[in-house]
C-alpha positions in Angstrom: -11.6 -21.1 70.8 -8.6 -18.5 70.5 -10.9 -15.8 72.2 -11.3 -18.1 75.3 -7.9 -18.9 75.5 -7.1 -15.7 76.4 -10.0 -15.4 78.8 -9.2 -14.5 82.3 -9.0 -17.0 85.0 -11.4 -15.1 87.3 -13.4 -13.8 84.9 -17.1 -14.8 85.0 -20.4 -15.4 82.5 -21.1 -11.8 83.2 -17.5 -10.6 82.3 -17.6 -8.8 79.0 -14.2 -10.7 77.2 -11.7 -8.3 74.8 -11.9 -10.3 71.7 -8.1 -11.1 70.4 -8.3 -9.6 66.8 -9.9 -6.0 68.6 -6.9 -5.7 71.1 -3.8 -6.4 68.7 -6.3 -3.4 66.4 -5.8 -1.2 69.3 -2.2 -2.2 70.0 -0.7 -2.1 67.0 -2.9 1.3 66.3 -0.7 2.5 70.0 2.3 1.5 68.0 1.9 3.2 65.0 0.5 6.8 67.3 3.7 6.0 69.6 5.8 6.3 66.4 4.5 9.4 64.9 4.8 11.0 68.5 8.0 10.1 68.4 9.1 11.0 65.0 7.0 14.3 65.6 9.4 15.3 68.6 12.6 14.2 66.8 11.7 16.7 64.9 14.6 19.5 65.5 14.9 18.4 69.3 17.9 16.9 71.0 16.5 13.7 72.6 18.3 10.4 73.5 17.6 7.0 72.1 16.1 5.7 75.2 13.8 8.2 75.3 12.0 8.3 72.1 12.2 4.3 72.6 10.1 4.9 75.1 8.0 7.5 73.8 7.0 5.0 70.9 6.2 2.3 73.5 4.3 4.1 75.8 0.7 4.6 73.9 0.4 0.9 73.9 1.3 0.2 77.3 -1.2 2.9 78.5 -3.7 1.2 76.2 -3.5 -2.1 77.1 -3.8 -1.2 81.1 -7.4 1.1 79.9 -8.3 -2.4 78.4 -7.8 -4.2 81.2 -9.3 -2.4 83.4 -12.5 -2.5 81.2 -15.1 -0.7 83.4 -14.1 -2.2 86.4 -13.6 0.3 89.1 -11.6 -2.1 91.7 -9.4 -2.6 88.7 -9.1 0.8 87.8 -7.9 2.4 91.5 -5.7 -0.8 91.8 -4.2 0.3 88.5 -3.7 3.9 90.0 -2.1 2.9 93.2 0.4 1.3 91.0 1.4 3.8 88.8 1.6 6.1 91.7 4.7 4.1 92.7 5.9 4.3 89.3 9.1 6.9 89.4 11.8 7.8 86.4 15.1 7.3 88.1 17.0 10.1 85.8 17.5 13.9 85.6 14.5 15.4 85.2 12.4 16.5 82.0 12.1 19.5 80.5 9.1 21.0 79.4 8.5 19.6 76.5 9.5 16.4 77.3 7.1 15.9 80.2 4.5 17.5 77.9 5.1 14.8 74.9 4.3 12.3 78.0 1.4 13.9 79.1 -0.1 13.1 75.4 1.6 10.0 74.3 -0.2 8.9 77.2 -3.4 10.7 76.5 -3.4 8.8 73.0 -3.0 5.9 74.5 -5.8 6.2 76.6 -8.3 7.2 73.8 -7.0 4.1 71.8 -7.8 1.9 75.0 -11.4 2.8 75.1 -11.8 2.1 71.5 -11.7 5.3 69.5 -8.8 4.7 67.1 -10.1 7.5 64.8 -9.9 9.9 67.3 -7.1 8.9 68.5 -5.4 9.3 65.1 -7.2 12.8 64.7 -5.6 14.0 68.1 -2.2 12.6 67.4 -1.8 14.2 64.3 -3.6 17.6 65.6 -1.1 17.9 67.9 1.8 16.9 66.1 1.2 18.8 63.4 0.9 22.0 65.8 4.0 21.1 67.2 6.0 20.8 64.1 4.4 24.5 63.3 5.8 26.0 65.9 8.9 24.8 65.6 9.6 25.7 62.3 8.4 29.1 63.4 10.3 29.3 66.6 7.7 30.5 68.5 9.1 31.4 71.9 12.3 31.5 71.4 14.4 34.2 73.0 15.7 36.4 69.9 18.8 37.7 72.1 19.7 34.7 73.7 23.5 35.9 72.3 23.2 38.6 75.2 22.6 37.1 78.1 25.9 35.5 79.3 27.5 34.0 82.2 31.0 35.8 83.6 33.9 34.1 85.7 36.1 35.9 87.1 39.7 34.7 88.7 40.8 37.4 91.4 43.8 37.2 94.4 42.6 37.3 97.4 43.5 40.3 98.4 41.9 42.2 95.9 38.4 43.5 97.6 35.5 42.3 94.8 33.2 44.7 96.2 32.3 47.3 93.5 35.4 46.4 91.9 34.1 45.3 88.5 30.5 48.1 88.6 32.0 50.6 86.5 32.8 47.9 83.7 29.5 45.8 83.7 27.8 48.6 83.7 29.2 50.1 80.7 29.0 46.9 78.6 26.0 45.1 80.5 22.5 46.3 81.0 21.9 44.4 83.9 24.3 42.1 86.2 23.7 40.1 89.0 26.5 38.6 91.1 24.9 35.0 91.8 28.4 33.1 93.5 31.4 33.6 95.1 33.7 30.8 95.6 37.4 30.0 97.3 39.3 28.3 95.2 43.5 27.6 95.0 43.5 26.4 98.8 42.0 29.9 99.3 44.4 32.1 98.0 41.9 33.0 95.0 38.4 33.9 94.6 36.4 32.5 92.1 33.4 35.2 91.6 30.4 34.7 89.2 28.2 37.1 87.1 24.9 36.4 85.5 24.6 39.3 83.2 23.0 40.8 80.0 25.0 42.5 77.6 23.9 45.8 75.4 25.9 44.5 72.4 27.4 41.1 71.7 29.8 42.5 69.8 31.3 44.1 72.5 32.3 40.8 74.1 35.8 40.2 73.4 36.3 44.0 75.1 35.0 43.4 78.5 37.0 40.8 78.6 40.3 42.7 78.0 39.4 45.5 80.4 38.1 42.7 82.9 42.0 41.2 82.6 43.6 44.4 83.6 42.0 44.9 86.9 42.3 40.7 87.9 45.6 40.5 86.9 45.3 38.6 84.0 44.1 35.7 85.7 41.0 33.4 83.9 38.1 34.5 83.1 35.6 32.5 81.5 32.2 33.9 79.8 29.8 31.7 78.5 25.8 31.5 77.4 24.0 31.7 80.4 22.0 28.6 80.6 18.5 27.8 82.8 18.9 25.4 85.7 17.4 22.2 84.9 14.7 22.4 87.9 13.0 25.1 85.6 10.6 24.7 83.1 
């Protein structure tokens, strides 16, 4: 009686029905793989609380779409054309984050066609890899301390052009000047210096010889950072 209430209003005698007691299984088996994902990427990551709401969410959504669809292939390219239209209106994702999508929704996938055990087994796989390498910090940048970015305040009539060589090269081992910018209705130049030093130590000097030949106006150094397009 229960099973054919929930029995589709188009469906017919052929129509092979998802028995109630199997889907809330797999659902509540997406719930409990959404929560370790999300748990497993809490893990030593910054991350905001709609996000990892999400993240714990999203196995059982996946999951219960592979269950509808249920063989049918009208279904299943209907099902597609929808989540085509389907966009995140935010910043967008690093790495990482896109990849924790990319398997939260794998998961729930393997738990929609019925293979809770393996979904489990690649869930924790994975997670447990992950964790791994972040304790180890593998791929991190070990001199991520040297690579800085440098504002520099000049007057206008100061000529920037090779200006400030001699110093970057003497504290930098490589510099790039990425910007220039007008700034103080024009009557000061703004210039900007993605650069690598030999020693961080050496820091606090740069900046001193760096104020003698802007006249002492601000300078600003600080970690160079990768644009958020990159991943």
């Amino acid at each position: 009686m229960l099973d054919s209430l929930f029995r589709g209003i188009f469906d017919t005698d052929m129509t092979s029905v998802i028995a109630v007691s199997d889907f809330l299984l797999c659902v509540g088996c997406s719930l409990i793989i959404g929560l370790l994902l999300a748990l497993a990427y809490m893990y030593r990551s910054r991350y905001t609380r709609s996000f990892v709401v999400t993240l714990a969410t999203l196995p059982a959504v996946v999951c219960v779409v592979i269950m509808m669809v249920n063989g049918n292939v009208g279904t299943g390219v209907a099902v597609a054309g929808a989540f085509s239209l389907v966009r995140f209106r935010s910043v967008p994702g690093t790495a990482k984050e896109i990849g924790i999508l990319f398997l939260a929704m794998g998961a729930g996938l393997i738990t929609g066609m019925g293979y809770l055990a393996y979904a489990f087994l690649f869930v924790l796989v994975l997670c447990a890899v992950e964790i791994f390498y972040t304790r180890l910090g593998f791929g991190s940048v070990r001199k991520a301390s040297l690579y800085k970015t440098l504002h520099i305040t000049i007057p206008e009539d100061l000529d920037y052009t090779g200006v400030f060589e001699e110093l970057l090269g003497e504290y930098a081992s490589s510099w790039e000047l990425v910007q220039v910018k007008t700034t103080n209705m024009g009557s000061l130049f703004r210039l900007t210096y993605d650069l690598t030093l030999r020693d961080s130590g050496t820091e606090k000097q740069l900046i001193d010889k760096l104020r003698c030949r802007n006249g002492n106006l601000e300078i600003t150094m600080s970690r160079q950072e990768t644009g958020g397009y990159e991943l």
